[in-house]
C-alpha positions, 0 to 999 in steps of 0.5 A: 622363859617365854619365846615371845620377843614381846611380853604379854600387854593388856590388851593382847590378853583381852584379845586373846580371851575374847577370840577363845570364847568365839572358838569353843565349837558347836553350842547348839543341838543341831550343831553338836549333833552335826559335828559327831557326824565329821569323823564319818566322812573319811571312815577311818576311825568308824567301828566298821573301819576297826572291825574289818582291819581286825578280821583282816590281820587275823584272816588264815592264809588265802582268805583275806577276800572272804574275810573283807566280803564277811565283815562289809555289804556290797554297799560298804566294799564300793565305798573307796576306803574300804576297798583301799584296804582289802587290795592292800591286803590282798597284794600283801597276801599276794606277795607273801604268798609268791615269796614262799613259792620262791622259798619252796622252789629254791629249797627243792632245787 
């Protein structure tokens, strides 16, 4: 059962196949070709994104930094999504950290 209020006439049908063939994206070379670079401009599904929140979560304790400064170049660690993650692992590692300390000085009180 269609949700539409009114069926689907002749004309709307043709209107709509018209404005389908106008949106099939990039026809050309150089447009396919600058379209593969859209996902690059946040860097949140790039290999070197995936790569450094792998190195992050399995970092040893008090390591997170140095697995962060493993994986980028200083170029890379500058960029501010990159830089977003390492300082939410850092404070995660932080908190952690500080919690186990509060765990250790209540169980030696």
């Amino acid at each position: 059962m269609s949700l539409r209020k009114n069926p689907m006439t002749p004309a709307r049908l043709a209107a709509n196949r018209r404005n389908a063939k106008k949106s099939t994206g990039p026809r050309t070379a150089r447009g396919k070709s600058q379209s593969r670079l859209n996902s690059l401009r946040t860097g949140g599904r790039s290999r070197l994104y995936n790569d450094l929140l792998l190195a992050l979560m399995h970092a040893p304790p008090c390591a997170v930094a140095l697995a962060a400064r493993s994986v980028l170049t200083p170029a890379q660690a500058a960029h501010p999504l990159f830089a977003e993650l390492v300082d939410i692992f850092c404070q995660a590692e932080f908190e952690v950290g500080e919690q186990y300390r509060r765990l250790l000085s209540t169980r030696n009180s």
